[in-house]
N, C-alpha and C positions, 0 to 999 in steps of 0.2 A: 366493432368488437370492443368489449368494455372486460376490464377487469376489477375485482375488489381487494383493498386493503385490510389487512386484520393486527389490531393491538394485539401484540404479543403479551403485553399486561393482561392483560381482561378478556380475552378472544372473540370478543367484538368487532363489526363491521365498523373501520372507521370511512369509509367513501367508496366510492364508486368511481372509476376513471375511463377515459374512451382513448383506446390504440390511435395512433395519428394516421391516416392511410398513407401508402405509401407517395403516391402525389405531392401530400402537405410536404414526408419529409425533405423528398428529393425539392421538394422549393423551396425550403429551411436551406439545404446544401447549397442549392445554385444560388439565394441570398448570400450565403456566407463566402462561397467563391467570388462576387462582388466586391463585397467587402473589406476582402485581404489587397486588393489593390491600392487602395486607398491605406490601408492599416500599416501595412509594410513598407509605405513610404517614410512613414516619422522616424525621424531621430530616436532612438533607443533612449535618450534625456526627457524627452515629450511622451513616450509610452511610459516611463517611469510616474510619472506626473498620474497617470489613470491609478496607478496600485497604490498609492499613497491614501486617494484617495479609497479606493478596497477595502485597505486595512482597517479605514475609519468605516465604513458601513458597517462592516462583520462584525465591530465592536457592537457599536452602537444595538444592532438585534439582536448581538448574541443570546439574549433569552430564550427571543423565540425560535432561533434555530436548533438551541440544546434541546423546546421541548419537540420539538417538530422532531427530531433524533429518537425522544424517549416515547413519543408517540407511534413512530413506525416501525421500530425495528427494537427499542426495548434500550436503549443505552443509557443506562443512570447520568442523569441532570448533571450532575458535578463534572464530569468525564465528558461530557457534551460542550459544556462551558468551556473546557480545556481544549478540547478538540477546534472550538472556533478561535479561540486566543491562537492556538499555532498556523492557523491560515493567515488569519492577519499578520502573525510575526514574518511568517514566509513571502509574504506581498512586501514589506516594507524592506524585508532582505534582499529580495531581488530588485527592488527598484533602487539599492543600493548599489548592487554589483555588479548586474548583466552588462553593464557599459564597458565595465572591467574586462568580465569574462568574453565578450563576443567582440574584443579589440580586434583587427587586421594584427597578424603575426608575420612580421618580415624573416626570411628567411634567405642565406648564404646559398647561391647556387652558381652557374659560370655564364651567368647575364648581367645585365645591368641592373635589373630589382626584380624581386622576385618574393612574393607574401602570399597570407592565407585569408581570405573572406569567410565571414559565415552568414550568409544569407538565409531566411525562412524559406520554408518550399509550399506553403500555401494554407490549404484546408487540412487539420487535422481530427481524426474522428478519436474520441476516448471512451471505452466501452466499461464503465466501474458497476463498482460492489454495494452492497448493502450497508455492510460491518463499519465502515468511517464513512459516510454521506458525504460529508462535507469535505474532511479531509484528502480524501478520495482523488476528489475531484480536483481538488487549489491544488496538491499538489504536482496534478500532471498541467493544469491549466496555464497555472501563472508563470511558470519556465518556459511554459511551449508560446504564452500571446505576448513575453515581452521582448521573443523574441523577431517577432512579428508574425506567426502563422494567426490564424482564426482558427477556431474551435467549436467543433459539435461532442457536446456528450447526450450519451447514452446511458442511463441511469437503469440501475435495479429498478423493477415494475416493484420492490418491496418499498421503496421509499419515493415515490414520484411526488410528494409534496416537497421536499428536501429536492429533486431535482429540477423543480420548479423555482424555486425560493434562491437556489445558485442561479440560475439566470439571471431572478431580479437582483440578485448583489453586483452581476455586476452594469448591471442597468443601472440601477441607483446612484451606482459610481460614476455614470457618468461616459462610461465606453462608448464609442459608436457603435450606430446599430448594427446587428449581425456580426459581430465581431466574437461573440461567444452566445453559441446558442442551446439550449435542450430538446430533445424532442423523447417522445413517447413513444414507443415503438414495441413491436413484436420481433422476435430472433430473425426473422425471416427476412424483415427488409433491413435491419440492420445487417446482415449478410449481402443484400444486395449492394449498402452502400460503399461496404468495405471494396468489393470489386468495382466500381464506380469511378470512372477516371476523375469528376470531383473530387476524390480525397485521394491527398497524397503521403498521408501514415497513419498507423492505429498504432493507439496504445491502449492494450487491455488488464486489467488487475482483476484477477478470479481463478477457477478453476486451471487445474494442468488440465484436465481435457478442453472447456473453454479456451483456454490459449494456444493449444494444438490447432482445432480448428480453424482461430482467426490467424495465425499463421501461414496456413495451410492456402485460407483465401489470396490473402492478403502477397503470401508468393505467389499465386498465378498472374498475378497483376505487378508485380516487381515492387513493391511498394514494402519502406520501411516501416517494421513494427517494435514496440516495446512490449514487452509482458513481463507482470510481477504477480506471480502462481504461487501455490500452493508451498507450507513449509513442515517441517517438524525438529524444529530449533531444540537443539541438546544444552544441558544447561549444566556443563561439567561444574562439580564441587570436589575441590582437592583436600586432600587431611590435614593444609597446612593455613587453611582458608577458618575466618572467624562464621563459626554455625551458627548463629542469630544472624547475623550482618546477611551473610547467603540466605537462608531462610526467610527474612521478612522480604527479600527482591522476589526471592521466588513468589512468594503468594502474591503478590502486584506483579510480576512478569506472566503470571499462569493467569488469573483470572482478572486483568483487565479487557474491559468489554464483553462483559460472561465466557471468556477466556474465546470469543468469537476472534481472531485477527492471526493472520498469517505469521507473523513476527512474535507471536508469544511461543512461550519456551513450553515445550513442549516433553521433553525426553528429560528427567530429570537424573543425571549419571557423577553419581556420589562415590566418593574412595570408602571401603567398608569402615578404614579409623573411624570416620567424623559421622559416618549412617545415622546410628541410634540419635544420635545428639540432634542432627537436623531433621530427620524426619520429625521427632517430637516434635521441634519446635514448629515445623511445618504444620504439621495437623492440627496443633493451637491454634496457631494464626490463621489459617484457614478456615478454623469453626467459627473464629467469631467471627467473620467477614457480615456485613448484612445484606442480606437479601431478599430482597422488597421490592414496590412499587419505584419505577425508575423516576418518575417525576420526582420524589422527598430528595432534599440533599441528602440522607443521612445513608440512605441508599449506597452500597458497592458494590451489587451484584444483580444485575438485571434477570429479564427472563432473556431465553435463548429466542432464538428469533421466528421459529415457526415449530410449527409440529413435526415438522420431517426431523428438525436439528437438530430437537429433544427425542425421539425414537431411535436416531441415529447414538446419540448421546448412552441413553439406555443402551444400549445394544453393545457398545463397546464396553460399558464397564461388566455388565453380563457373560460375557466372555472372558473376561480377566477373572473373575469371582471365580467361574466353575474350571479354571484353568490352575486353579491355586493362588489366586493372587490373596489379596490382607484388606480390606479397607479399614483404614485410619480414621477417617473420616467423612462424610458423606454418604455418599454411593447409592441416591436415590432423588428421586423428584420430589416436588414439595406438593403437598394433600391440598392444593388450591387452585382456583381458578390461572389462567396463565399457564406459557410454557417455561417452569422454571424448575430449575435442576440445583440440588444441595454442591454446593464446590465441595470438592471429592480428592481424597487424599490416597494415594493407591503401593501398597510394598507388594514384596515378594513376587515381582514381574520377571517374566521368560518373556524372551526375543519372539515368541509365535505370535503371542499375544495381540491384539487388535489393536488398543492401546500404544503400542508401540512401535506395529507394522503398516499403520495408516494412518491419515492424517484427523487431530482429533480437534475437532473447532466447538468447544464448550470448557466446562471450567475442572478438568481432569488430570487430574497429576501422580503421570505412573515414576516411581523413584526404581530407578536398576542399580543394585549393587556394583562395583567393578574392585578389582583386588589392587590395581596400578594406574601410572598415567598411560601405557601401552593398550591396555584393555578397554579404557577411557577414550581414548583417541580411534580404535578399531569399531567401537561400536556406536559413537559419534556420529561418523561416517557413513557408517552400514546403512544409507538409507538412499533413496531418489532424488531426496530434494537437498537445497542446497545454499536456505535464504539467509537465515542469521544463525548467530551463535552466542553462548559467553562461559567462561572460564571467569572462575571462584579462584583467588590462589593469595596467600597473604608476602607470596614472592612473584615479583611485576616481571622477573627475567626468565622464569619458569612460563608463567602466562603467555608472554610473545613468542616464546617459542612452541607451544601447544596452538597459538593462534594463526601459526604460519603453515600448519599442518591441519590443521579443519577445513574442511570444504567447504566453505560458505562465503555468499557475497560479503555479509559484514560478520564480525568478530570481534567481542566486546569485552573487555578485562573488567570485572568487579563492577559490569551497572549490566540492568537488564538490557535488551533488543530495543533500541530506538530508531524510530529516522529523524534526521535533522536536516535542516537545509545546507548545511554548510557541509554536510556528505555526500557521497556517492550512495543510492540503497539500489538493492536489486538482489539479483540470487543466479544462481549455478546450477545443473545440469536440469530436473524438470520443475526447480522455481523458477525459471524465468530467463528471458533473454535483454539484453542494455540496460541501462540505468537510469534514474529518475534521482532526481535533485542533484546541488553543488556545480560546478559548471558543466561537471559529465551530463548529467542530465538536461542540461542547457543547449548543450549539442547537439542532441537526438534527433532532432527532428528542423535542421538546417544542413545545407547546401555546404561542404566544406571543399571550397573552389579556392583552387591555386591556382593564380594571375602570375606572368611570366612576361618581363620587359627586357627586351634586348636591343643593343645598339643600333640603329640604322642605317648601314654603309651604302655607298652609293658605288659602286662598282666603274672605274674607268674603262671606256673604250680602248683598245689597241688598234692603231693605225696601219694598216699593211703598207708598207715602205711602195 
């Protein structure tokens, strides 16, 4: 079975590719189960040793990986180049720390010693996304292999040269073999392998119903999962917040990666004082954004990723329009080859609206009035998902306390949605379940065994007289 690739630039056929049958994969798997014995032997100071060197690969090619990004899924060249800088910075961070983080923790109990190991538990499978290729990937990879499991990913069939191209980095680097592998596959047998006593956790990043499902598998076999799902990050702006300062975040928190990525801010929920003011300035900075062919650096705004994206795209702002919504600016695709979509600037939104009721993965920004911070923090909330957040406020005591009451895995004062390696990310009720990076993430997918040593007494005989 063979599937085709298509430039989202140009709607061209970039290749042709063949499904791996199920056979190959499941011998990719029993390779990789091999392999973790050997891998999980080393010293955590010797597996650091492989990512050092990592971080120098990914340098070194970053060219070709950004265009390999902007070739298959549309991601402007710059933001590609960025994207491979923070896998390498994440490799040289963990080979910094995990020695730290995955110390034995002794603990007080009423024995003689008594600590915590964290051991790897073996083959992990990682099931990723289109949207960050790369990133995607390092960052479930390099936490889950230094800490000794082995790795299969499962890549988007959107970007299978990108999931090729991670294999060889960390070939290059030097890994032993089968220690991190790719494979090609169809839904079907990646389903199969998630049930497959070979693999002993999945972690998926994609859809809320994608993550239901491999949940769903993946508890009938007992086996731990991670998923980082779907989001619609509200992106509170208070009256006491500077409206350019908020504003230019916003248009780089909405339309990075053609506003393609789970963590962009999404819901944009303004105090009516400071509205006019930001919105302006929003739909300025938003017009001039460019959007172009992704390969030019000049480029900031790719096309969307396929044609379902962009129809889907249309569709939500076509609902908002005949709903009474404003467009500012935008609010249409562009007259040219490509599926690319004008960044879209949206007032006068009601709660029914599409825009606001579902999750929008393209470069769309509906602005809700609210009269308070009680109205703000109510409608915040009012949604399913539960990944990130941020709070505009030019009072940092106000902020913490509006941030302790949002529902979201992260919660961000005065900068957009990031992840970093040195945080915990993840999300809340249907974004997602555990955590991925900082030492939480480190943990996920190890053995957390408490060893228990108690005195040895030798019991004397009694003599019967």
């Amino acid at each position: 079975m063979k599937f085709k690739t298509i430039n989202p630039a140009t709607e061209e056929v970039i290749a042709e590719h063949e499904i791996m049958p199920k056979e190959k994969v499941f011998g990719v798997a029993e390779d990789s189960r091999n392999a973790f014995s050997e891998w999980k032997q080393l010293d955590i100071s010797e597996r650091a040793v492989y990512f050092r060197k990592l971080a120098k690969v990914l340098r070194d090619n970053r060219e070709e990986h950004s265009g390999l990004m902007a070739l298959e899924m549309g991601k402007p060249v710059k933001q590609g180049l960025a994207e491979v800088e923070k896998c390498a910075w994440t490799a040289e961070f963990y080979a910094s720390n995990a020695e730290k983080w995955l110390e034995e923790e002794q603990v007080i109990a009423d024995g003689k010693r008594h600590f915590v190991a964290f051991e790897p538990l073996g083959t992990i499978l990682s099931i990723m996304p289109w949207n960050f290729p790369f990133w995607q990937a390092f960052r479930f990879g390099i936490p889950t292999l230094i800490a000794g499991n082995v790795s299969i990913l499962k890549h988007s069939n959107v970007v299978p040269q990108c999931a090729l191209a991670i294999e060889g980095v960390f070939r290059e680097a030097g890994f032993p073999e089968n220690v991190f592998r790719t494979i090609i596959s169809d839904h079907e047998t990646a389903a199969d392998l998630v049930k497959s006593d070979i693999i002993k956790g999945v972690s998926l990043t994609g859809s809320t119903a994608a993550g239901a499902r491999i949940a769903e598998l993946a508890g009938r076999s007992l086996k731990k999962v991670v998923l980082e799902l779907g989001g619609s990050d509200p992106f509170i702006v208070l009256d006491d917040a500077d409206a350019e300062f908020a504003a230019k975040n916003a248009v780089s928190g909405r339309n990075l990666n053609s506003g393609q990525s789970c963590i962009a801010a999404k819901r944009f929920i303004v105090m009516k004082n400071i509205a006019d003011e930001f919105s302006r300035i929003f739909a300025e900075e938003t017009n001039s954004l460019v959007v172009d062919n992704p390969m030019d650096m000049k480029t900031d705004v790719g096309p969307l990723v396929n044609k379902e994206g962009l129809a889907a795209i249309e569709l939500q702002v076509h609902d908002a329009v005949i709903k009474g919504a404003k467009v500012l600016t935008g609010g249409k695709r562009l007259e040219r080859k490509g599926y690319f979509y004008k960044p879209t600037v949206l007032s006068g939104i009601k709660m029914g609206m599409k825009v606001v009721a579902e999750e929008v993965f393209g470069p769309v920004a509906p602005i809700i009035v609210v009269h308070d911070e009680e109205e703000a923090i109510r409608i915040a909330n009012n949604t399913e998902f539960g990944l990130g957040s941020s709070v505009w406020t030019g009072n940092e005591s106000k902020g913490l306390k509006m941030a302790k009451r949002l529902e979201a895995g992260d919660v961000f004062i005065n900068s957009i949605v990031k992840s970093d390696p040195r945080m915990p990310f993840g999300g809340i009720k249907k974004s997602g379940i555990g955590r991925e990076l900082s030492k939480y993430g480190l943990r996920e997918f190890v053995n957390i065994k408490g060893i228990n040593v108690y005195e040895h007494k030798v019991l004397k005989k009694v003599e019967s007289e």
